[in-house]
N, C-alpha and C positions, 0 to 999 in steps of 0.2 A: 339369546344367540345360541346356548348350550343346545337349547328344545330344537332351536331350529334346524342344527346343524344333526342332530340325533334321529330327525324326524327324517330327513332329507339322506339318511342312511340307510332308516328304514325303508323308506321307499326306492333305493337304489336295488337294496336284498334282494326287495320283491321284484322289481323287473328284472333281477339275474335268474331267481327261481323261476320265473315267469317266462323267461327266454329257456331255460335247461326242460320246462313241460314239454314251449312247441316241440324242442328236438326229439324227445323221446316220445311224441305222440299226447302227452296225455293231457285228453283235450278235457272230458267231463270233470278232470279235478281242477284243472286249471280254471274251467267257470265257476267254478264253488271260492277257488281262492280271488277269481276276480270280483266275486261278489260279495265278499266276507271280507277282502282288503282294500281292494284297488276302490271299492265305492267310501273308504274313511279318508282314502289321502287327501282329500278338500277341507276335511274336515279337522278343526283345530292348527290347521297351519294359514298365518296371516297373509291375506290376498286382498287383492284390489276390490274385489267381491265383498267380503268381510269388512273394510273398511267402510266401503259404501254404507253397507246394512247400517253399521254401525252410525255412522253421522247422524242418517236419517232416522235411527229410532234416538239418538242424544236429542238432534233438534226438534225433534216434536213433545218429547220429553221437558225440554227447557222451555218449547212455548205455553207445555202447560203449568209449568210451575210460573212462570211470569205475567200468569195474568189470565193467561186461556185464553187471548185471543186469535180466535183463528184464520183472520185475514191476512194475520202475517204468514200465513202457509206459502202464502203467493211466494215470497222471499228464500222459504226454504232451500229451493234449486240451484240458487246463488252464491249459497253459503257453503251447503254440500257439494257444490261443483265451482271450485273459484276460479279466476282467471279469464283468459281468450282466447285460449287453445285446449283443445280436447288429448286428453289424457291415454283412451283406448278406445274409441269412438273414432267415426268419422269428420263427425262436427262436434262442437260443443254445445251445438244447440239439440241435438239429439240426447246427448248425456244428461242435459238439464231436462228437456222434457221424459226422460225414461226416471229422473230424481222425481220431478212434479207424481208421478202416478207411483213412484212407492213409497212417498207422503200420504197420498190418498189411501193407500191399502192400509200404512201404517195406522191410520184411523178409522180406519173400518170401512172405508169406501171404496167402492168397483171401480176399475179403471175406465176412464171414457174411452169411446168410440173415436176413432182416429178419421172419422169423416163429419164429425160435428165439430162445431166451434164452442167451448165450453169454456169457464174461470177453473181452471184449479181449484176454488174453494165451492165449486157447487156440490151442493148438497152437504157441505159442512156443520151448514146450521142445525143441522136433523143431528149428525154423527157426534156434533161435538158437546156433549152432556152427558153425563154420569151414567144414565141408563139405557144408554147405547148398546144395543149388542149388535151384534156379526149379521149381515146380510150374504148368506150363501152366493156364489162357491166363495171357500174359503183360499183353498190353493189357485193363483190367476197366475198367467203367462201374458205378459208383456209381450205384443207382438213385434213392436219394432226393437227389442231387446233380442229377439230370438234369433238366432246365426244360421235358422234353417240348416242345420247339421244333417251328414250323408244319414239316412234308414241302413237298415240290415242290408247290408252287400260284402262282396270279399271284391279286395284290391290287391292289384300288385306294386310293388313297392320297387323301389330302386335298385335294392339289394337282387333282385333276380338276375343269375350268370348265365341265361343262354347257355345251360348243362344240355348235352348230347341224351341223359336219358329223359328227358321230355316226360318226366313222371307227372306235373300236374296236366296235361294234355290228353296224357294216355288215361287217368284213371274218371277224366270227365265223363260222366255217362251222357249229355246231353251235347257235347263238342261245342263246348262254347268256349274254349281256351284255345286260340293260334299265338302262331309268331311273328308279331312285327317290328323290322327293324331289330331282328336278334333278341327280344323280349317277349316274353308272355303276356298274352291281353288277354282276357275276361268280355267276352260280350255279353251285358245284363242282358238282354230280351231273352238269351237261352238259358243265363243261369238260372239253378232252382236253390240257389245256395246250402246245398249238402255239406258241404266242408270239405271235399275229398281233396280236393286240389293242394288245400291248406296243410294237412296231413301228408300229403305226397312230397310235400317241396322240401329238397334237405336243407337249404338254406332259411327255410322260414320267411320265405321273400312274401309270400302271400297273407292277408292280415284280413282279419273281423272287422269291420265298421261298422257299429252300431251306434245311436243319436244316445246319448250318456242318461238322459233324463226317461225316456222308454225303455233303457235298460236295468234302470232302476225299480219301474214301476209292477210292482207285482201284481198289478189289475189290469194290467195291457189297457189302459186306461190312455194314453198319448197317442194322439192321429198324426196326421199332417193336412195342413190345406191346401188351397191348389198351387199358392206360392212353395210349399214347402216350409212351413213354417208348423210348430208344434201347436198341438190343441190338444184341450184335455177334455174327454169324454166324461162328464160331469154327473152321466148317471151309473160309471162304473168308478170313479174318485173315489175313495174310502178317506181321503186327507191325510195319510200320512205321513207325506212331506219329502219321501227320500227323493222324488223326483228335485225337490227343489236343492236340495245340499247337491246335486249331482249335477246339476246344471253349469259347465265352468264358462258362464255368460253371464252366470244371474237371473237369467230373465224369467225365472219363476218366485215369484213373491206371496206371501200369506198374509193376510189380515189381522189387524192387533185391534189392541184398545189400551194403549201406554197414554194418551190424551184422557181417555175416560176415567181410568184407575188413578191417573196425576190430579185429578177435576176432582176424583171422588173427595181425594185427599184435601185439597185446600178448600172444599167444600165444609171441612169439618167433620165429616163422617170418620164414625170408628171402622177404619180396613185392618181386617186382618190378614195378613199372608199366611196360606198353606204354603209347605215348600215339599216337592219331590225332593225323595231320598239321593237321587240324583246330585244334588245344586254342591256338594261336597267336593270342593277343588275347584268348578268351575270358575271361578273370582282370583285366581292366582294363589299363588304359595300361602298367602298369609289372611287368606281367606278362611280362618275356623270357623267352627260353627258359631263361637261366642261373639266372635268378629262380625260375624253374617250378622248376626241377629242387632247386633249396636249399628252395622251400615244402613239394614232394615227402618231402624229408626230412626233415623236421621233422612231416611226418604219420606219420615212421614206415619208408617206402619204404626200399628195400636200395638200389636205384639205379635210373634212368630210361631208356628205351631209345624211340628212335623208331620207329614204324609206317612210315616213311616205306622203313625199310629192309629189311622185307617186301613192301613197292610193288613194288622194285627187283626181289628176285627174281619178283615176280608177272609182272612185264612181260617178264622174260627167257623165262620160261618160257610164258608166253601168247602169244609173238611166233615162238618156237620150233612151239608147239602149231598154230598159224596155218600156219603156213608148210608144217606136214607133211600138216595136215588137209581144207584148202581150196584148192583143189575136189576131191583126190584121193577122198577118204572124207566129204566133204559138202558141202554147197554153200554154206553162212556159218558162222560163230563169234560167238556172243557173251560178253562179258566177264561173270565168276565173282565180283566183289570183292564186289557192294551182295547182302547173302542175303534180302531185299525181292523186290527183282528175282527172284533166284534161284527163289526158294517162285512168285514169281507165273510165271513160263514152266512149274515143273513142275507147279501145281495146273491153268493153264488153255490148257496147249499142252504136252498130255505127247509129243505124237508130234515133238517141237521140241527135247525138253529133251536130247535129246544133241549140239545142236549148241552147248549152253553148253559151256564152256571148264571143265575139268575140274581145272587150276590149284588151289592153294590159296588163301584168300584173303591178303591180308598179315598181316591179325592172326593166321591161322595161322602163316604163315612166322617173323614174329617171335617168338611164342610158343616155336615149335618150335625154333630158334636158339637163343633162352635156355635154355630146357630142356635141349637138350644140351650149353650152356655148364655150366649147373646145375642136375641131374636133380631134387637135394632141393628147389627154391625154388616159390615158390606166385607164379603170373601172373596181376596184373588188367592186362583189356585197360581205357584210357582212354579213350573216344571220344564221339561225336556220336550215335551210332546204338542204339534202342530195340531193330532186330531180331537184333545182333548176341548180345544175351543170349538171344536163342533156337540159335541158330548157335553158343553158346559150349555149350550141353548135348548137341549131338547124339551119340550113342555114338563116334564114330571123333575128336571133338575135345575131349571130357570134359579128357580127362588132360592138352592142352594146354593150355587156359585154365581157370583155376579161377575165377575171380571176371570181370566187365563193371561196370564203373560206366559212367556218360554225364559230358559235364563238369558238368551243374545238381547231381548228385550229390557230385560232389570237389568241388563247392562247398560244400554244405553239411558236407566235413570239415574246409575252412578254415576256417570260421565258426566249426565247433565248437570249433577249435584256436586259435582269436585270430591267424592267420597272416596278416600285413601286409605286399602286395607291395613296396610302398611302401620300408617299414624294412629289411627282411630282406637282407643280403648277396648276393649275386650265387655260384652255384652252379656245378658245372660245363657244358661245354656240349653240345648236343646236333648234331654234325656228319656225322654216316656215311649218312645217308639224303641221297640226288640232290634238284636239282628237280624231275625228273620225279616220284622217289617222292612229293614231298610234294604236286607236282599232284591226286591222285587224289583230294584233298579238294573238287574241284570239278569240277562237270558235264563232260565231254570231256575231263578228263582220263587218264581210265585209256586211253580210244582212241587219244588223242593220243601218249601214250607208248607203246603196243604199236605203233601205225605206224611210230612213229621208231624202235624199235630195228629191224624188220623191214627198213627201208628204210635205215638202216646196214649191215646185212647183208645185203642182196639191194638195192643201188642201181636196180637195172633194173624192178623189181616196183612196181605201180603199186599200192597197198593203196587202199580206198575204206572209208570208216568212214559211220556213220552213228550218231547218240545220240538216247535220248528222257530225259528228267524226268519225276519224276511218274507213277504209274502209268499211270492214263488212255492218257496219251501210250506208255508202254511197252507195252501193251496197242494199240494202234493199229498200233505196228513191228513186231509181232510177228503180226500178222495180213499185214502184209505181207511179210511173211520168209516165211511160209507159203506166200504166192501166188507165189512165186517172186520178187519184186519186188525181193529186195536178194541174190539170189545172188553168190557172191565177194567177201560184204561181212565186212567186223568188227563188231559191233554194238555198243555200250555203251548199260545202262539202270540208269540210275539211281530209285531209290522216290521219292526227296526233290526236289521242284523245286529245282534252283539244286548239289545235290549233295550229298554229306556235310556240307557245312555247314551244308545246311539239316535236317539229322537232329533228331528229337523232345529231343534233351537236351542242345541248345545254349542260349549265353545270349547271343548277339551276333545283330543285324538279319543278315538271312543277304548281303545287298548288301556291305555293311561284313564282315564275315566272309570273301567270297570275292576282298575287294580285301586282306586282311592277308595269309592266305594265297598270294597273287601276289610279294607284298614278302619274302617267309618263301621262297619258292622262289628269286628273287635271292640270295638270302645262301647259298645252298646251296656248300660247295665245290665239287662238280660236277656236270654238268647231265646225262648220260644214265648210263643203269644200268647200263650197257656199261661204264663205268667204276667202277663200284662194287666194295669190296672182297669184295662177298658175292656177287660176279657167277654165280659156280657152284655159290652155297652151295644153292640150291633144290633142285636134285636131289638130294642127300643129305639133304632134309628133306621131300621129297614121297612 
């Protein structure tokens, strides 16, 4: 109730700050604050949304622990939607079928076609066994979920007083603002939506509409069809999810394997969980790491390993690559971790993409680590991030990770499990990852760390780093990389504003998120990677 009412303040701040830009014009900062804050307020504050998600990854979660049969999928719909009245829907029969297909995506399955006759569980039989992976696209939009939200337009709003000086009228360049009925109107076929209008009006009557989910997307990746419904341009997607946290409908949903990875388990197979440096708080207050690790087994887990300690070899070996590569054989490097970032330099700056850093990521390195600790055991990576289940199928990483959950997903296998941080014993701990490795969980960190080992090693060398968040913004650095603008630079970009914390499958405000992870890299027994036991392990695993 504290969090909520705390959050719910926050977010009042921001639209007073947000109100005192329009007045005083300032519009370009205000879209930086809209996109650096106003895209977190969904996130970590409990909604209908949220809930939903949640049911549905518990019950697919609890089908596979009871037995793995998946005909009882059929049923799911009924469970996660109970009653005979619809809740925020039209019908309830709409609720349940928009449940039926984010059951299906929940296990790895494309949503059907809303003009064939199909069972819920088709093609189940394929999806539902251990060695199931993802059938691209990863990110799907639910079309009868989508609310067909306004596109880019400016509207006028009720607050407009019929003022004598007729400032947004007068600054129209195209005259497509009159007055009817003592109000300003907007007629789209003229507007070119410049903003001037918006700007001009002292009352702020005039307002930006923009579809939340396109406003999100830093690939201009979201259309519309001819109903007005969103689509996602599949071959500019890069999967990094913010479209989906942005969505305040839902109706953008990602694909798991919480069935497969449950299956693995009561198959008897040894899993082990990687966990992003991230997962620290996410589980509530009394979620420690020692906690984490004993709830981990009790879902089942062989043992718990940190990401943190594939950071370490990431930066050794990125600091190494730095040093040999810039400016002998090119003129910048940018950082390899976020495969967001990665997919966007190589879809839309190929003649760029060889000055990414060719590094593995850390969920590689840790994978690869375990694996050759323990060739027979089966790897979910745990983490924040939506596009790493795309990066977990490529041909050359298949056999490293076999399973991605997000943390909203091990959520919903605590749920299904009755696991109570709270009650539950205190497990072992989790200490072999730096705090540099566990930095990388937040914006500037992964640069941060490749400088500082560089600059351990090479005192004399002046390293110049540079970061974006957020596509948009990576998309910006990266046109100036081109122009020559940041030669002999490091670069780091990050998809997710604010960093892996703010990845599509967290459940912490991403503000509070990136100050745990600050307190979680304090406790690290040591601080650079330089010290780490696995200092040299990279090379024998790249």
């Amino acid at each position: 109730m504290g969090l909520r009412f705390l959050l719910s303040g926050v977010c009042l701040t921001i639209d007073i700050f947000r109100r005192i830009c329009y007045s005083f014009g300032i519009r370009r900062k205000l879209r930086k604050i809209n996109c650096m804050t106003g895209r977190y307020t969904m996130r970590g504050i409990p909604s209908l949304i949220t809930d939903i998600r949640k049911k549905v990854f518990t019950e697919v979660a609890r089908m596979a622990y009871e037995g793995g049969d998946y005909t009882k999928a059929e049923d799911l719909p009924y469970i996660i939607v109970p009653g005979d009245k619809a809740l925020h829907r039209e019908s309830i029969f709409l609720e349940r079928a928009i449940a039926g297909e984010r059951v299906r995506l929940a296990m790895g399955l494309s949503i059907r076609s809303i003009q064939s006759r199909t069972l819920m569980t088709e093609g189940m039989d394929q999806a539902a066994i251990a060695e199931s992976y993802y059938e691209p696209p990863l990110i799907n939009i639910i079309p009868y979920a989508c609310h067909a939200c306004p596109t880019k337009q400016y509207k006028v709003t009720q607050f407009c007083q019929n003022c004598l000086a007729a400032s947004c009228q007068k600054v129209c360049p195209k005259g497509a603002i009159s007055f009817v009925n003592g109000k300003s109107q907007i007629d789209p076929d003229k507007c070119i939506k410049c903003g001037k209008c918006a700007k001009a009006c002292p009352y702020n009557a005039i307002i930006y509409m923009e579809r939340p989910c396109a406003a999100a997307c830093g690939m201009d990746a979201i259309v519309s069809d001819d109903s007005g419904k969103a689509v996602i341009n599949q071959d500019k997607c890069v999967a990094c999810g913010q479209c989906l946290v942005s969505c305040p409908f839902g109706a953008i949903v990602d694909k798991g394997q919480i069935f497969q990875v449950v299956r693995s388990i009561m198959e008897k197979n040894k899993v082990v969980a990687i966990v992003a440096p991230a997962f620290i708080g996410q589980f509530g207050k009394d979620s420690t790491p020692e906690k984490f690790t004993a709830a981990m087994k009790l879902l089942g887990f062989d043992r718990v390993v940190e990401v943190a300690v594939g950071a370490d070899m990431c930066t050794i070996e990125e600091a190494e690559d730095f040093l040999m590569r810039v400016p002998a054989e090119q003129d910048f490097m940018a950082t390899s971790c976020c495969p967001a970032w990665h997919a966007m330099v190589e879809k839309l700056f190929p003649a760029q993409f060889e000055n990414v850093s060719m590094t593995l990521t850390p969920m590689v390195f840790t994978a690869r680590l375990v694996k050759k600790q323990d060739p027979d055991c089966k790897v979910v990576f745990v983490g924040p991030c939506a596009a790493k289940k795309l990066e977990a199928i490529r041909s050359n990483i298949r056999s490293d990770v076999d399973f991605v959950l997000t943390f909203e997903e091990l959520q919903g296998m605590f749920e299904a499990r009755g696991v109570d941080f709270a009650s539950i014993p205190e497990g072992e701990s989790m200490r072999e990852g730096t705090a540099a490795g566990r930095g990388f969980a937040v914006s500037g960190g992964v640069a941060g760390a490749v400088a500082d080992v560089i600059h351990k090693t090479d005192p004399n060398l002046e390293v110049k780093t540079a970061r974006a968040e957020g596509l948009r913004e990576c998309r910006k650095m990266m046109t100036l990389a081109r122009a020559g603008k940041y030669n002999g630079y490091l670069l780091e970009g990050m998809a997710c504003p604010g960093g892996c914390v703010a990845g599509a499958g967290t459940l912490l405000p991403v503000e509070l998120a990136a100050t745990v992870v600050g307190r979680y890299q304090n406790e690290a027994d040591q601080v650079s990677p330089l010290n780490s036991p696995y200092r040299s392990a990279g090379r024998e695993l790249d």
